[in-house]
C-alpha positions in Angstrom: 10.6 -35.9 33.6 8.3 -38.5 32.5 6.2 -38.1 36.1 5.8 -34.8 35.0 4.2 -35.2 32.0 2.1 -37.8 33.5 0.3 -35.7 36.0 0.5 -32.4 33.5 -1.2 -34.6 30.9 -3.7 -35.9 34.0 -4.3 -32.7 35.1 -5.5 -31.2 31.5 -7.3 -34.0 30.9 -9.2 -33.8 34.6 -10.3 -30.2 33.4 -12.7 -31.5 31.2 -13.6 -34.3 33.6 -14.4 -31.4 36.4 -16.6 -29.7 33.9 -18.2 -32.8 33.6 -18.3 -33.7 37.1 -19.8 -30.4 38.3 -22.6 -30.7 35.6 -23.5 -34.3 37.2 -23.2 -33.5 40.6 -24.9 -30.0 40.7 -27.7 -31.7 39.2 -27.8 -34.3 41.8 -27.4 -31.9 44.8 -30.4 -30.0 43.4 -32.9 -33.4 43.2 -31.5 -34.0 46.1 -32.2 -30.8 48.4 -35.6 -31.0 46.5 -37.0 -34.5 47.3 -35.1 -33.6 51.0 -37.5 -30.6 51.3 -40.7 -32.1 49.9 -40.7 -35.7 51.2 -37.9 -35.9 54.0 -35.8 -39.0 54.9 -38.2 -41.3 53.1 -38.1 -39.3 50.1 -34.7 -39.9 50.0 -34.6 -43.6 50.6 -36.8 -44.2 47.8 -35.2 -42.1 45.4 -31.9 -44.0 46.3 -33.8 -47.2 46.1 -35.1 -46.2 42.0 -31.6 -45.2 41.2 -30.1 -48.2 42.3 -33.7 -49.7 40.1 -32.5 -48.0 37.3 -28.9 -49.0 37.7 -29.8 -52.6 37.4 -31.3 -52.0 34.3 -28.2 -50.2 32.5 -25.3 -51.8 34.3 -24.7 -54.5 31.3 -25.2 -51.7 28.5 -22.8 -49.1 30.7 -20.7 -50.9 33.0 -20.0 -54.2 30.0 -20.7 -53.1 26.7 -19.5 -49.4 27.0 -16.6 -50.5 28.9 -15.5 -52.7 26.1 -16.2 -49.9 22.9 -14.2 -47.5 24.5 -11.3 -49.8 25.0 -11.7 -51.2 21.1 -13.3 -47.3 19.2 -10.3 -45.5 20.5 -7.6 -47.9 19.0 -9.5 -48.0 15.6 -9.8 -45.7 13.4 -13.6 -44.8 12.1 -13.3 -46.2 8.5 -11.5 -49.1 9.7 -13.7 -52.3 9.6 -13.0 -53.4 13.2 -14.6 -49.9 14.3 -17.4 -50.7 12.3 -18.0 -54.2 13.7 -17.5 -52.8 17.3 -19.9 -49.7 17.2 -22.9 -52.0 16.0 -22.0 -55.2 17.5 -22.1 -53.1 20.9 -25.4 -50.8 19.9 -27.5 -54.8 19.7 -25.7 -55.7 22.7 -26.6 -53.3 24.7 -30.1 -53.5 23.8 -30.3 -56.9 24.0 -28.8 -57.0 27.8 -31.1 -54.3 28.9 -34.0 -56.5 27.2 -32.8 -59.1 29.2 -32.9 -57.5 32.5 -35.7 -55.8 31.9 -37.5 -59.2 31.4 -36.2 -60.5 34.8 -37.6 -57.7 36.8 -41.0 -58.0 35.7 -40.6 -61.3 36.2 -40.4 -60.2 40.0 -42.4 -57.0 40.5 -43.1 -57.6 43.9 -39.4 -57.3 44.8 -38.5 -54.7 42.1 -41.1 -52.6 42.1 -43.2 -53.1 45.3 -41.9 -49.8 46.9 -42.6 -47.2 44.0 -45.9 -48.3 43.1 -44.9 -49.2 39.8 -46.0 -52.1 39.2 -49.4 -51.1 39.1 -48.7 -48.6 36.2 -46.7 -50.9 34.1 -49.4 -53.3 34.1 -52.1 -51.1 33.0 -53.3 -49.9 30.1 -52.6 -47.8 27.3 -49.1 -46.1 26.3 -47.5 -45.9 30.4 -45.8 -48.4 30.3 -44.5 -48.0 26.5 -43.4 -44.7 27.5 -41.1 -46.0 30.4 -39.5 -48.7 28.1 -39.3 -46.0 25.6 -37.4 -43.5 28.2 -35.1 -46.1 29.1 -34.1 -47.0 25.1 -33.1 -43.5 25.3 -31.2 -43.3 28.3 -29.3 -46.1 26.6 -28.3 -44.8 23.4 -27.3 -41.2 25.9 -24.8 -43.5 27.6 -23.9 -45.3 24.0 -23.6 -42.0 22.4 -21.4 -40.5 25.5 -19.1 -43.7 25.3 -18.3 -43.2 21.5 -17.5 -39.3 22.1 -14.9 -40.2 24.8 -13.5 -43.1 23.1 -12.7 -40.3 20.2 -12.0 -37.4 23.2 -14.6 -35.4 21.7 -14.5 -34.3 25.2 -16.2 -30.7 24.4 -19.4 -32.4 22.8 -19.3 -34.7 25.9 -19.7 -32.4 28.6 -22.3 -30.6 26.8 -23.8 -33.6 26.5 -23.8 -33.7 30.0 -24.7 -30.4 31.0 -27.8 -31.0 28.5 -29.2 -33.7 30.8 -28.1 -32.1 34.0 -30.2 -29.4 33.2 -33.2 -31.2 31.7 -33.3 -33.5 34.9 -33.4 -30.8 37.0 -35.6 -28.6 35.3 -38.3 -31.3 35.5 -38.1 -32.4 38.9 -37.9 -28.7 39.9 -41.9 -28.7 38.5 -42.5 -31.8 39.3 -42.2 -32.0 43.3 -45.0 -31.1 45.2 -47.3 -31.5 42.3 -47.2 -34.8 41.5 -47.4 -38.6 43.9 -43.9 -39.4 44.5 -43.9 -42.2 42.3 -44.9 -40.3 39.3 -41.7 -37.8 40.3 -39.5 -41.0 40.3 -41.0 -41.7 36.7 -39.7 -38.1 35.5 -36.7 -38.4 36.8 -36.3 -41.2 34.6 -37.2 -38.3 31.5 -34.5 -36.1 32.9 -32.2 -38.7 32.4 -33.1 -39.9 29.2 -33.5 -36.8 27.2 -30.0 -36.4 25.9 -30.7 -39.8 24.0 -31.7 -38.3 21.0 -29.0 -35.4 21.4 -26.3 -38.0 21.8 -27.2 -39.4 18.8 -27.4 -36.2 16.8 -23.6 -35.7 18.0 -22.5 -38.4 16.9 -23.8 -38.0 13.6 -22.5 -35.1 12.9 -19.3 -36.0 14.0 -18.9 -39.0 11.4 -18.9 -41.5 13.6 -21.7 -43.5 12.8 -19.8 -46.4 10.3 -21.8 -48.3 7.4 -24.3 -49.8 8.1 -23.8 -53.9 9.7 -25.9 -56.2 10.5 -24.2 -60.0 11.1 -21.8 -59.3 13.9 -18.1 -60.8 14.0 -17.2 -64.0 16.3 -14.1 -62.1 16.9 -16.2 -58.8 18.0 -18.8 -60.7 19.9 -16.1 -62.6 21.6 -14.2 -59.4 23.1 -17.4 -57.6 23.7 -18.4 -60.7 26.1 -15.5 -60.5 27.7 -16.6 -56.9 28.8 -20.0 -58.1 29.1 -19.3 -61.3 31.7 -17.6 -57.9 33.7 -20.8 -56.3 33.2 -23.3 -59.3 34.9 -20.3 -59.4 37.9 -21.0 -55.9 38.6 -24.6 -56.1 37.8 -24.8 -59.1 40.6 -22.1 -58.7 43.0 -22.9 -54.3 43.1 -26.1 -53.4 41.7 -28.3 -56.1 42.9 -26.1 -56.3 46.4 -26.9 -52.4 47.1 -30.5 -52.9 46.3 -30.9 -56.2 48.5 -29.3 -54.5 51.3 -31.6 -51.1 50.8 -34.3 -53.8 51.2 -33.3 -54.9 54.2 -32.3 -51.8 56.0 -36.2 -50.2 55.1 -37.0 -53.9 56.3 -35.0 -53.8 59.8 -35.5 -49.8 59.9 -38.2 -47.6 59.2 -37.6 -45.5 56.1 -36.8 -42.3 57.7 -33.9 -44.2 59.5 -32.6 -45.8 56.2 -33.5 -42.7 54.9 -30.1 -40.6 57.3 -27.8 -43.7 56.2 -28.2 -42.9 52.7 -28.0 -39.1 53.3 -24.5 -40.0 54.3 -24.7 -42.6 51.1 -25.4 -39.4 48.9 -23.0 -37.1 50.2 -20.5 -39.6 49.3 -21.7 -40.7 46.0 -21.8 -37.0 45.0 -17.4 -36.7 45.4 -17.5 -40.6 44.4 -18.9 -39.1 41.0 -16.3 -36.3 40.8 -13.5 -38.9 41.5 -15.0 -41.8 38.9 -15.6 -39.3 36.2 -11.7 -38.1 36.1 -10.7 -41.7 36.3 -13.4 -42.6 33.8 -12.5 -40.3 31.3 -8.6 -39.5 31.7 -7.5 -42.2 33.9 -8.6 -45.1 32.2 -8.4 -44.5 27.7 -5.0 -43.7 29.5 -4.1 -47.1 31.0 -5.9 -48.6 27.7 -3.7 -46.9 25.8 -0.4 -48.0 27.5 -1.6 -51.6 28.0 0.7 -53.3 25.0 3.9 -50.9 27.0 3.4 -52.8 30.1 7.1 -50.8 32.0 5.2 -47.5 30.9 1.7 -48.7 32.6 3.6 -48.9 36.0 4.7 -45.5 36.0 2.0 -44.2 35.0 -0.3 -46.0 37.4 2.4 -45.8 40.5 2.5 -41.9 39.7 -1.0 -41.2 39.5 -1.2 -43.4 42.9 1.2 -41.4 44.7 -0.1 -38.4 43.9 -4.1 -38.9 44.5 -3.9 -41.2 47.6 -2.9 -38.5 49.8 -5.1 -35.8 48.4 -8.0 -38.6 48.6 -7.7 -38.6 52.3 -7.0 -34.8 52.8 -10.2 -34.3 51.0 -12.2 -36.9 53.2 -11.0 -35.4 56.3 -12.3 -32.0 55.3 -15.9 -33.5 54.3 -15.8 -34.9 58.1 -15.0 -31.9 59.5 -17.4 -30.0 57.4 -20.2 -32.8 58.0 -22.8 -31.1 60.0 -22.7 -28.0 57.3 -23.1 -30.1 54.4 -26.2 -31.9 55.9 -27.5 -28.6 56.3 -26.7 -27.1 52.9 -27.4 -29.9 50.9 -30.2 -31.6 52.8 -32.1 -29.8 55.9 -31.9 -29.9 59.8 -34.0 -32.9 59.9 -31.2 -34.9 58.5 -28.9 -33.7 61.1 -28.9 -37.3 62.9 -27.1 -38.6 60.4 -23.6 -36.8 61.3 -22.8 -39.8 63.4 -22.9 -42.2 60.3 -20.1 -40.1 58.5 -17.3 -41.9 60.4 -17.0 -45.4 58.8 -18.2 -44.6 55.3 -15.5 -41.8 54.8 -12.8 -44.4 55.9 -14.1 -46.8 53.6 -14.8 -44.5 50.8 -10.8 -43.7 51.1 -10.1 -47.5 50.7 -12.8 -48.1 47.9 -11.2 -45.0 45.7 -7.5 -45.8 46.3 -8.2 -49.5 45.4 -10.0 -48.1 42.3 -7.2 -47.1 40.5 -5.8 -50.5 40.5 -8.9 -52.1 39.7 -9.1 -50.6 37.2 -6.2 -51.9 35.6 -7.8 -55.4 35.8 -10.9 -54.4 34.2 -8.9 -52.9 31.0 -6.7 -55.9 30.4 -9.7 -57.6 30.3 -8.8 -60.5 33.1 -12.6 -61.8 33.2 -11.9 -64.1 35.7 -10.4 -62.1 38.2 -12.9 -59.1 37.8 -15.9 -61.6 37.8 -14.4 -63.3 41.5 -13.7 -59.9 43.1 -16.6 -58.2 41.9 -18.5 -61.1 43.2 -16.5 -62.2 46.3 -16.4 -58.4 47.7 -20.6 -58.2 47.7 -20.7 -61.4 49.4 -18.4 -60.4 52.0 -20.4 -57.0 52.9 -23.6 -58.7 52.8 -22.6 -61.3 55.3 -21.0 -58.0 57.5 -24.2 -56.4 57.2 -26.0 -59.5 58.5 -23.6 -59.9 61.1 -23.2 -56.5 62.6 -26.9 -55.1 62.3 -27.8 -56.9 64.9 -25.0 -55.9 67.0 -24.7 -52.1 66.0 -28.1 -51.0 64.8 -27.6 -49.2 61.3 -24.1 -48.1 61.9 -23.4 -51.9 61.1 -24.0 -50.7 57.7 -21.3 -48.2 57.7 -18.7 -50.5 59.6 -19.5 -53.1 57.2 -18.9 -51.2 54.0 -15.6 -49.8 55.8 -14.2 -53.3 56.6 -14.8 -54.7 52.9 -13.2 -52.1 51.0 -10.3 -52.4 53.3 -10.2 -56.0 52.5 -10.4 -54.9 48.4 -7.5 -52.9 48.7 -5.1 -54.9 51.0 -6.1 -57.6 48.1 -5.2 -55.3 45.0 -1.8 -53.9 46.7 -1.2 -57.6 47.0 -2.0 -58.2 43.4 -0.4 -55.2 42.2 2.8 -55.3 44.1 5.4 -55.4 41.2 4.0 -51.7 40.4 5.3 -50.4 43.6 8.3 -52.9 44.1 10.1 -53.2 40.8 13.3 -54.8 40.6 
């Protein structure tokens, strides 16, 4: 009975995640097809590279801070003073990280920033470069304002929150492509992402759940929120920065066309990666929050849910191979056909990486900083050296084996970890 309700209640929740989900990824299949169509392989390699550019630069708001509010706002009511200590504590946070970050990569333009031509424009004159800070303060309080709507399940106001940007992003890239230098279309995607800033906000206003104002933050707040926020610079170095070193070398070792059909594969992976992170991101995880202090109750919950995705994760994943040559095709064009013979390794270890997820994502809500921080950063250092190891000796499928044999390693380490869920006395 009660694995019953645990998928029935998965299952409604995952409704409003797939609303979600097809909002986000129709989006990114259109910029996709269009910077596919207008600037070919190389198009695509450096849109990868600016999304991995701008992932840097929100990973400690998104991934740390955000992580931590909607763990704390959805166990607290709004007039409560521990809400109120949370929601501002984690709005200065998460501009202060991002202030932080941003600081470090102009410290280092010529790595950062070398391959969109950016530097030059944030180093002239006049408002340019005030308007790109001023487009990323907005993408940050969009991905503040959708944390504090599913911390509450204000799950209607978040997908339309979503959709909103979806449609803004693509809107203006749809004009912008072919009219405009590449760099200035990377720029403008930026815009498409950061215009539901001020619509997040509005929402949340007029939902109530904006608490009095406060200024002097609490040692207690600070101290939980760092917690979250030491998960945050783990991911930030041992993910973000690790798939934007290895980008660089790839379009160092390869010419950008050839980097270019690996991250074709990369995208058509990333776009059911985002289907599968948004239901665990916004059913699968508040639920495992919610369970934590009934620890008998978590491992039912999380052997059920386990059970049932696994082999559904790898039905799916067989159907995208079969289906690879069409989906190059639909979603890209015929010149991006060469990449079929990449799909291989990265499906087997996208299986791994998303049936591992759902364990490791128990770690990251009990809030075991210590353990997150040394997988997060052990895993990255063991594809890097793969990559370095089998480049050599398999060209730019090395890439693919290498990402294969480390998620394998993450999940034989997490069924180790987790064993007692699936072994109970």
């Amino acid at each position: 009975m009660a694995r019953k309700q645990h998928i029935q209640q998965f299952l409604k929740g995952s409704l409003w995640s797939g609303l979600s989900t097809v909002a986000r990824a129709g989006s990114s299949l259109v910029v996709n097809k269009l910077f596919a169509i207008y600037y070919g392989p190389s198009g695509i390699t450096l849109l990868s590279h600016f999304q991995g550019l701008i992932a840097i630069l929100t990973t400690l708001p998104n991934s740390g801070v955000n992580v931590g509010l909607i763990r704390h706002l959805a166990q607290e009511d709004v007039g409560r003073p521990r809400y109120q200590s949370f929601f501002w504590t984690g709005l200065w946070l998460s501009l202060l990280s991002f202030v932080a970050v941003l600081a470090t990569v102009l410290g280092f333009p010529d790595f950062f920033l070398n391959r969109f031509n950016l530097d030059a424009l944030l180093q002239g004159s006049g408002w340019y470069p005030l308007l790109l800070v001023g487009l990323f303060l907005l993408l940050l309080l969009y991905l503040f304002g959708l944390s504090v709507l599913l911390a509450r399940q204000f799950l209607r106001l978040y997908v339309g929150l979503v959709l909103l940007v979806s449609t803004a992003t693509v809107a203006i890239i749809w004009m912008a492509v072919g009219e405009l230098p590449l760099p200035a279309v990377l720029c403008l995607f930026l815009a498409g992402q950061a215009v539901g800033g001020l619509a997040a906000a509005a929402m949340v206003f007029q939902k109530r759940l904006v608490p009095a104002w406060q200024v002097k933050p609490e040692k207690e707040t600070l101290r939980e929120l760092g917690k979250f926020i030491l998960m945050g610079v783990s991911t930030l170095v041992g993910a973000k920065f690790s798939d934007f070193l290895v980008r660089e070398i790839a379009m160092h070792r390869f010419s950008l066309h050839d980097t270019g059909l690996w991250q074709t594969v990369v995208k058509v992976s990333d776009n059911y990666t985002l289907a599968y992170t948004s239901i665990l991101g916004m059913v699968y995880y508040p639920k495992i929050a919610a369970l934590l202090p009934r620890e008998e109750e978590l491992k039912k919950y999380v052997r059920t849910i386990f059970f049932t995705l696994a082999p559904l994760l790898a039905a799916g994943l067989l159907l995208v191979y079969l289906l690879r040559r069409f989906l190059l095709v639909l979603l890209f064009n015929e010149d991006f056909l060469p990449a079929q013979d990449l799909f291989n390794y990265q499906l087997l270890g996208d299986l791994f990486k998303m049936v591992a997820w759902m364990l490791s994502y128990v770690v990251a809500v009990r809030a075991q900083v210590r353990l997150y921080i040394g997988v997060q950063l052990v895993s990255p250092l063991v594809y890097f050296l793969l990559v370095l190891t089998l480049i050599p000796l398999l060209g730019i499928e090395g890439l693919t084996v290498a990402y294969a044999i480390d998620w394998a390693l993450f999940l034989l380490f997490h069924l180790y970890l987790f064993r007692s869920y699936f072994f109970s006395k």
